[in-house]
Each structure stands twice: as structure tokens, then as C-alpha cells.
FIROMI-882118 format. One record per residue (C-alpha): residue number from 1; y, x, z. Coordinates in Angstrom, 2 decimals. Example, Ala and Ser with C-alpha at 12.3 -4.5 7.8 and 13.67 -1.06 7.14 Angstrom:
2
<node k="1" north="-4.50" east="12.30" up="7.80"/>
<node k="2" north="-1.06" east="13.67" up="7.14"/>
//
This chain:
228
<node k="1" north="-3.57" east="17.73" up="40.66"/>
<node k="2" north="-2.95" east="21.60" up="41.99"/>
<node k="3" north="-5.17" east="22.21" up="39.13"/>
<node k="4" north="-3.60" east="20.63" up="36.71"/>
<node k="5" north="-0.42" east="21.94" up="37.47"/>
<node k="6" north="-1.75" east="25.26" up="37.29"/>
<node k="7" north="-2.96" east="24.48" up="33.80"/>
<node k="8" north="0.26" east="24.03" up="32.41"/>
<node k="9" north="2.16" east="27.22" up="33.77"/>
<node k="10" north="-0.64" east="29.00" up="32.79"/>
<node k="11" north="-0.77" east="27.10" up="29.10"/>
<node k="12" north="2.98" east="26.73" up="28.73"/>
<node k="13" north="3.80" east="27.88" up="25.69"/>
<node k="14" north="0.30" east="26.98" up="23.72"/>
<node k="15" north="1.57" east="23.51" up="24.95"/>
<node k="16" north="4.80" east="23.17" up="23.71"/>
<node k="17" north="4.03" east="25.04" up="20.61"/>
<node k="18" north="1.31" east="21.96" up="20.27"/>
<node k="19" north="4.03" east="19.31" up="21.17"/>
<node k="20" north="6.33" east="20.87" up="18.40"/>
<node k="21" north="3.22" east="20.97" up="16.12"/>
<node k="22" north="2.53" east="17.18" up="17.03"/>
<node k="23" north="6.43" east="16.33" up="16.71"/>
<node k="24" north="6.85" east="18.13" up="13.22"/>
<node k="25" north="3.33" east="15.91" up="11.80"/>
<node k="26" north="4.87" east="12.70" up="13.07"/>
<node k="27" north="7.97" east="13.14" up="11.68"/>
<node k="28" north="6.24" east="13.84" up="8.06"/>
<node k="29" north="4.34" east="11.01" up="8.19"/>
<node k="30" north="7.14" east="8.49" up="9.05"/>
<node k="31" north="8.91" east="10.49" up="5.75"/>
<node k="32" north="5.30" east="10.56" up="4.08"/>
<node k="33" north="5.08" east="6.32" up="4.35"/>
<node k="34" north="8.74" east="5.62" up="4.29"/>
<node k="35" north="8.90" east="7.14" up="1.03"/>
<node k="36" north="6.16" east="5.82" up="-0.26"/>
<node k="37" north="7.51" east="2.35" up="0.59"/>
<node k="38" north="11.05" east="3.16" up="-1.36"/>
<node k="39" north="9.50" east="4.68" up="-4.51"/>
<node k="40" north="8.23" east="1.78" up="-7.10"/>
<node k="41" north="6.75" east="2.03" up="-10.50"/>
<node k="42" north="8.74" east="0.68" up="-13.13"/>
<node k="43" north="6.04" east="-1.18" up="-15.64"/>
<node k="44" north="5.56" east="-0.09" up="-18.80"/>
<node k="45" north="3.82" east="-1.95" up="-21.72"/>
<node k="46" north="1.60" east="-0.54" up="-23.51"/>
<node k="47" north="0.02" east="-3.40" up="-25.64"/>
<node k="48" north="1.36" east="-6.91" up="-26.74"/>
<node k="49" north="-0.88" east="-9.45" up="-26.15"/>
<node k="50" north="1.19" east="-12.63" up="-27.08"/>
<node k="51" north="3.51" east="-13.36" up="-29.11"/>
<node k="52" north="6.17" east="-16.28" up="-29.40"/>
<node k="53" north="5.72" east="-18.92" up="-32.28"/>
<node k="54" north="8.41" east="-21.11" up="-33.98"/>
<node k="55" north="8.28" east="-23.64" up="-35.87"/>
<node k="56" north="10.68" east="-25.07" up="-38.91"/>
<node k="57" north="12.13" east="-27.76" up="-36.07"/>
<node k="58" north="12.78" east="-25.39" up="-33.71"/>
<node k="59" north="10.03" east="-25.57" up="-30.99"/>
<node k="60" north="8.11" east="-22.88" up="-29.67"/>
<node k="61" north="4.87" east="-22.12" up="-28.81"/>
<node k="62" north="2.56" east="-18.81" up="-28.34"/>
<node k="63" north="-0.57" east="-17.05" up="-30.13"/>
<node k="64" north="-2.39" east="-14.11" up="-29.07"/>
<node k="65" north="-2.56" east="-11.06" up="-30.92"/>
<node k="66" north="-5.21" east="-12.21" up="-33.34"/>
<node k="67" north="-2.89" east="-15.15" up="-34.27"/>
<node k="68" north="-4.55" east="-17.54" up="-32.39"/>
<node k="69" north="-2.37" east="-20.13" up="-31.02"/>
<node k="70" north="-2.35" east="-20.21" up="-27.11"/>
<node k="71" north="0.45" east="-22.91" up="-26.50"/>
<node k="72" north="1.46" east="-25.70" up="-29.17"/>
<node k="73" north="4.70" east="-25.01" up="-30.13"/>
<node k="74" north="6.26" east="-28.25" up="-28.75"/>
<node k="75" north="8.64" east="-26.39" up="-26.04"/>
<node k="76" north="12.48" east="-25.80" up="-26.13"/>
<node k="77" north="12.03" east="-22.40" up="-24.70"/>
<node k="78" north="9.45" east="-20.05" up="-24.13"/>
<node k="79" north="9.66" east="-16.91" up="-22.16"/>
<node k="80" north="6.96" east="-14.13" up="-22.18"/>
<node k="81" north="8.29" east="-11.81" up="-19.36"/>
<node k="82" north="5.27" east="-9.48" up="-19.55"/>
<node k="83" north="3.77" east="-9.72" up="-23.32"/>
<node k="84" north="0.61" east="-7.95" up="-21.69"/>
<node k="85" north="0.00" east="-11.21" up="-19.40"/>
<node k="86" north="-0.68" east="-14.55" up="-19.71"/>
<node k="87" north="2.42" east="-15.66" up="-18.05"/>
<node k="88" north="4.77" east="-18.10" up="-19.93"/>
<node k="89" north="7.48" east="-19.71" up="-18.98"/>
<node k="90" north="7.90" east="-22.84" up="-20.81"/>
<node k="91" north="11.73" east="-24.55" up="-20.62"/>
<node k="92" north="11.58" east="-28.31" up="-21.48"/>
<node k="93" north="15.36" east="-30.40" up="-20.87"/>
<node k="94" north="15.62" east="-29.50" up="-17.12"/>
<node k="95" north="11.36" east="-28.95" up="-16.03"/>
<node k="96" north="10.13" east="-25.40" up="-16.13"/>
<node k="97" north="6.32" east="-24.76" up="-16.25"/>
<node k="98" north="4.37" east="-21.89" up="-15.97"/>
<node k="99" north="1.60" east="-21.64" up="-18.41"/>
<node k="100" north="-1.09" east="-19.67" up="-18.87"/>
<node k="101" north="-3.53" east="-18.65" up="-22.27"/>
<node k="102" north="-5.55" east="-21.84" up="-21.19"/>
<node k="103" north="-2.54" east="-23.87" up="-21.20"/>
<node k="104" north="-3.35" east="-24.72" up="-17.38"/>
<node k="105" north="0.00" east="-24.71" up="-14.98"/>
<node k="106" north="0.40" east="-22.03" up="-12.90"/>
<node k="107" north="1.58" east="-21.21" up="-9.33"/>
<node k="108" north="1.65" east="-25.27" up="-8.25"/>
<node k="109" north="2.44" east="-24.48" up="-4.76"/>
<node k="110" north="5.82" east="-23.55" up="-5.78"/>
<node k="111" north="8.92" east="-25.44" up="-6.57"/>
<node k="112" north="10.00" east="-23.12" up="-9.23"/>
<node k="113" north="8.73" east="-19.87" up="-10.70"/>
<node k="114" north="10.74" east="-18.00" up="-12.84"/>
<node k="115" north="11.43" east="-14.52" up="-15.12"/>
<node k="116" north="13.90" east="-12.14" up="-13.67"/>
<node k="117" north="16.32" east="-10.98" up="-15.91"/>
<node k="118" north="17.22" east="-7.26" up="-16.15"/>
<node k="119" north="20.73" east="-6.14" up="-16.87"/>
<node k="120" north="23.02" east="-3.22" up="-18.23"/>
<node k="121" north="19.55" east="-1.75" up="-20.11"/>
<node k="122" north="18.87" east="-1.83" up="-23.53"/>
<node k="123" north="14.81" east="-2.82" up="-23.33"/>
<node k="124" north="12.46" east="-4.86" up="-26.24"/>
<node k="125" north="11.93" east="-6.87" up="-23.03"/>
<node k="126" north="14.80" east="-7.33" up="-21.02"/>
<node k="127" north="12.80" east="-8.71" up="-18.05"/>
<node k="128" north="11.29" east="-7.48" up="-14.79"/>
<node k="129" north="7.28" east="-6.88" up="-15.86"/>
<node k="130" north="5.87" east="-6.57" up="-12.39"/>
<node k="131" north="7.21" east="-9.37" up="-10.69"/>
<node k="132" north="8.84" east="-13.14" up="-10.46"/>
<node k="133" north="11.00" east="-14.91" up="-8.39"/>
<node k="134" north="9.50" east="-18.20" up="-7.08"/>
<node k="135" north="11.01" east="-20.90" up="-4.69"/>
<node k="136" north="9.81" east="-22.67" up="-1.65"/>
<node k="137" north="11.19" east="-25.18" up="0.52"/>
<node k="138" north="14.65" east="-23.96" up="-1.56"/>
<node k="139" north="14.30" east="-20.06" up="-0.61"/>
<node k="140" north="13.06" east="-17.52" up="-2.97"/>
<node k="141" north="10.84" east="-14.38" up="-2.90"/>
<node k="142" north="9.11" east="-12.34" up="-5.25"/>
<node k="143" north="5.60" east="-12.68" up="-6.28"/>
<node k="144" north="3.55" east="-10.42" up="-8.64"/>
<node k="145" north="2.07" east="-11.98" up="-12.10"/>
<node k="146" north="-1.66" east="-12.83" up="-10.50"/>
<node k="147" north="0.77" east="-14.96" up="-7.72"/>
<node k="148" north="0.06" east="-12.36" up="-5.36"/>
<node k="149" north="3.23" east="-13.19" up="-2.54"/>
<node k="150" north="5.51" east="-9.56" up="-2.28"/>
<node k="151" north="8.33" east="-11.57" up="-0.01"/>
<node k="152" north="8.37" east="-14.69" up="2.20"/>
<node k="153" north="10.83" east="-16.95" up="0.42"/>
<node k="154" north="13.48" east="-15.67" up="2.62"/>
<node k="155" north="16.74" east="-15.56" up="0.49"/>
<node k="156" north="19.16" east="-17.97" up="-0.90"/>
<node k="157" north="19.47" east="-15.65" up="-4.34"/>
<node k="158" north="17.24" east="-12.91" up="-6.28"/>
<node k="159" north="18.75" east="-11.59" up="-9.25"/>
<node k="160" north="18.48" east="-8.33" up="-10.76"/>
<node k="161" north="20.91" east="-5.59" up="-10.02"/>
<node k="162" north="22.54" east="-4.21" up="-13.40"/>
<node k="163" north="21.19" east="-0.72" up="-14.31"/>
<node k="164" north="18.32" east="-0.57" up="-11.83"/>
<node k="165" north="15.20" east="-1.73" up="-13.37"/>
<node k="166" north="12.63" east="-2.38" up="-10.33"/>
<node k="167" north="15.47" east="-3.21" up="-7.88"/>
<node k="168" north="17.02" east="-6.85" up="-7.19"/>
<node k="169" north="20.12" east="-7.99" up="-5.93"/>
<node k="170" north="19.15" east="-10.52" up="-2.73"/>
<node k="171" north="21.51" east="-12.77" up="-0.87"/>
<node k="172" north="20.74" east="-14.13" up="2.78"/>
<node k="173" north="23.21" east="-16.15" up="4.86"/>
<node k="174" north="26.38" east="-15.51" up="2.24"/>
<node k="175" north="25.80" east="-11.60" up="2.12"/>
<node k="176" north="23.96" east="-9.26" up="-0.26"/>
<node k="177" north="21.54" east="-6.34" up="0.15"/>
<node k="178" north="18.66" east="-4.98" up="-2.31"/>
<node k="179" north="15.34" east="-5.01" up="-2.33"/>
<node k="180" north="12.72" east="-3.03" up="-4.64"/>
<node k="181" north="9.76" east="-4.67" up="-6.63"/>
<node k="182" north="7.29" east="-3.59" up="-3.60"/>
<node k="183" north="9.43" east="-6.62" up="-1.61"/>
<node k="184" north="10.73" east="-2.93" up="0.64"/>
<node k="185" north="14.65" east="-3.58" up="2.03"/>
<node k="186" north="17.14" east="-0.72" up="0.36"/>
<node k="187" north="20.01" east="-2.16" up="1.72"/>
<node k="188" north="20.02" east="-4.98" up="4.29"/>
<node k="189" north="21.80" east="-8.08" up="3.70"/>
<node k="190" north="25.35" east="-7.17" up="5.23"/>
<node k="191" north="27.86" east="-6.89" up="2.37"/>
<node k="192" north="30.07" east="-8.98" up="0.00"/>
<node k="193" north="29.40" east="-7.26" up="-3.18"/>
<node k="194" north="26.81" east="-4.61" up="-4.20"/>
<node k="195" north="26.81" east="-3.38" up="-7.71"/>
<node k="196" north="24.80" east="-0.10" up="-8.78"/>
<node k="197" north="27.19" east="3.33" up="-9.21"/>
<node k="198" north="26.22" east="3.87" up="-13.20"/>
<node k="199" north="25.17" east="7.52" up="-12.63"/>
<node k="200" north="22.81" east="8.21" up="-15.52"/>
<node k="201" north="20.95" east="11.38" up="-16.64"/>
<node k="202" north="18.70" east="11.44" up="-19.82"/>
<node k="203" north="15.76" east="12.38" up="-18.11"/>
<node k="204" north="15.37" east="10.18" up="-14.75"/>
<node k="205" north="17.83" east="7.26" up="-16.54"/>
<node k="206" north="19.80" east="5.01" up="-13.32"/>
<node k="207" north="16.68" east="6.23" up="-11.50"/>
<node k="208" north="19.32" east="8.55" up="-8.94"/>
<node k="209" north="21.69" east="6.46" up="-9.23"/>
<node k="210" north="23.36" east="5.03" up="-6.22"/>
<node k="211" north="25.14" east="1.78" up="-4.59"/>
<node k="212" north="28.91" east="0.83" up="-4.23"/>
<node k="213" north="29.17" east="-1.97" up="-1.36"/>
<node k="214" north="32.05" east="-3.94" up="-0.43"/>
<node k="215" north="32.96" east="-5.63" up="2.08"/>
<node k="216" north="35.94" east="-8.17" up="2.52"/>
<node k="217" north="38.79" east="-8.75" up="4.70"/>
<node k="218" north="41.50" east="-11.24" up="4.85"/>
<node k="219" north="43.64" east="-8.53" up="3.12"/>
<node k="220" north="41.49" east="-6.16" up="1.19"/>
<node k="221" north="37.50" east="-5.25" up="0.22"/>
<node k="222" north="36.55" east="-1.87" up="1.58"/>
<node k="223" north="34.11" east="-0.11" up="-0.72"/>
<node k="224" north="31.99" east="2.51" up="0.19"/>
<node k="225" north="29.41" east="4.81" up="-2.01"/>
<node k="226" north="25.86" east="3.90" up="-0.55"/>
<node k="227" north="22.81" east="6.45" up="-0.81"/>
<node k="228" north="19.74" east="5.06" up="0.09"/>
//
């Protein structure tokens, strides 16, 4: 022990300097990983693979790129989310089915799989390309196109938030928050309304933009300006 303690007075400032070494690395890899986590790729599509078909009555179908046809047209509705997967979303009266090039149903396990809509951008595809909402036991969370599960179906709501591509709008327990499309928590689920602030620069887009939550009281809703 005498040893030891001799060790340190003798070491005590190659020691600290090693504990403030050691501090300085831990702290930039909690920033290293945490930002990592909060930065998401926002999908961009390169090639269209399908295409929708109608027909003189009205009812839609797909073919591939070489004109082949992939679904009869015999749907109401047909959404292609992601042109550059075989993911469609066929609408009949009040049944929605998930199809894919093989007209075999996809994602059975789920009660409901659906596009996400994106809003306040002007996009060729105004959806989410990287991932769906799906339902289970009447919760939703996000999955990716393959059906690869991003988020236990957790929240009563997923919708997109308006001019932030990549980001959705959640609700749990009456409250909102926002999550990215890696399923990572911007803003927990603690506020009455959350709508993105509209800053926009030609370059980055909404991608700096920020959050303006509310929250209500029996005589006003406080808003604040949220940076994540």
C-alpha cells in the first residue's frame, strides 16, 4: 500500500494529465456515437423501377420498367412509396395490402403497413423512401422496406413532420415528440404541439432547421424554440 501511495506523489501529474487524457476521449466518443445516432440519410432515387398503370375504368395496377406488368390493374389505389422497390401499397374499399413484384403479400405479421407521407416539400415522390409505418396490437413503429423493425410499435401516431424529410412527428400517451428515420428520439414525447421552425437555406434545405413546441395550460400554450 506504502508503495502505492508513493507511486502516485511521485507520478502525480503524469496521472492526472492521463485522467484528463482519458476524460477528454470519453467525452468524444459519447459526441462521436451520439451524433452518429442523430444524423440520417435522406434517400435519394436514382432509378425507377415501377411504374403505376391505369386503365380506361379507372383501376390501377403496376409494370416494371420494361413494361411488364407486375400487378393487374384491378386496385382502387396504388401507392409506390419507393419506385426503386418492390413495395406497393394496394388500397381496395377499406383493406390495404402490401404487394410485392411477385404479387405475394407482404409484412403478414402486421395489422397494417403503410407509406408515410411527407409534407411542406415539393418532391416527384412525396413519401418517406427509407421507411414505413406498420401497426401491431394497435401501436405503430417504423420498419425499413426489407421489414427490417427500426421501432417497437410503441406510439399511438407516426406522421411526418412538415419540412423535415427523414424526421416524424410521434405521439405517446396524448403528447408529441420526434423521432428520425434511424427510430433515434429528437425530442421525447412531452409536448402538445411540435411543428418544425421553417428555417431554410439553399444549400442544406430544412436540414438546420429547428423545432417550436408548445405546451398547454388551462389559459394559454407556452411555445418555446427547440434545438436539438
Amino acid at each position: 500500500m506504502d508503495n502505492v501511495l508513493e507511486f502516485v506523489k511521485r507520478n502525480k501529474i503524469i496521472i492526472l494529465v492521463m485522467i484528463f487524457i482519458l476524460a477528454i476521449a470519453l467525452v468524444g466518443i459519447f459526441w462521436y456515437v451520439n451524433n452518429t445516432k442523430m444524423k440520417y440519410e435522406i434517400k435519394e432515387i436514382t432509378e425507377y423501377n415501377y411504374y403505376l398503370l391505369k386503365t380506361k375504368d379507372s383501376k390501377i395496377g403496376v409494370i416494371d420498367k420494361f413494361g411488364k406488368i407486375i400487378i393487374t390493374p384491378d386496385a382502387q389505389n396504388i401507392i409506390i412509396p419507393n419506385p426503386e422497390k418492390a413495395v406497393f401499397i394496394c388500397e381496395n374499399n377499406v383493406k390495404t395490402t402490401v404487394l410485392n413484384e411477385k404479387a405475394e403479400t407482404l409484412f403478414k405479421q402486421f395489422e397494417e403497413v403503410k407509406q408515410i407521407d411527407i409534407k411542406g416539400i415539393v418532391s416527384s415522390i412525396p413519401y418517406e423512401k427509407s421507411v414505413l409505418k406498420y401497426k401491431k396490437d394497435g401501436k405503430y413503429g417504423l420498419i425499413t422496406y426489407e421489414g427490417k423493425i427500426i421501432t417497437k410499435p410503441v406510439y399511438d401516431e407516426i406522421d411526418a413532420l412538415e419540412n423535415k424529410e427523414g424526421e416524424m412527428l410521434i405521439k405517446k400517451n396524448e403528447k408529441y415528440g420526434v423521432i428520425n428515420s434511424k427510430g433515434v428520439t429528437i425530442i421525447n414525447p412531452e409536448y402538445d404541439t411540435i411543428v418544425a421552425d421553417g428555417y431554410y437555406i439553399e444549400e442544406q434545405k430544412y436540414a438546420l432547421s429547428g423545432y417550436i413546441v408548445g405546451i398547454k395550460t388551462r389559459r394559454r400554450v407556452s411555445l418555446w424554440l427547440y434545438k436539438s
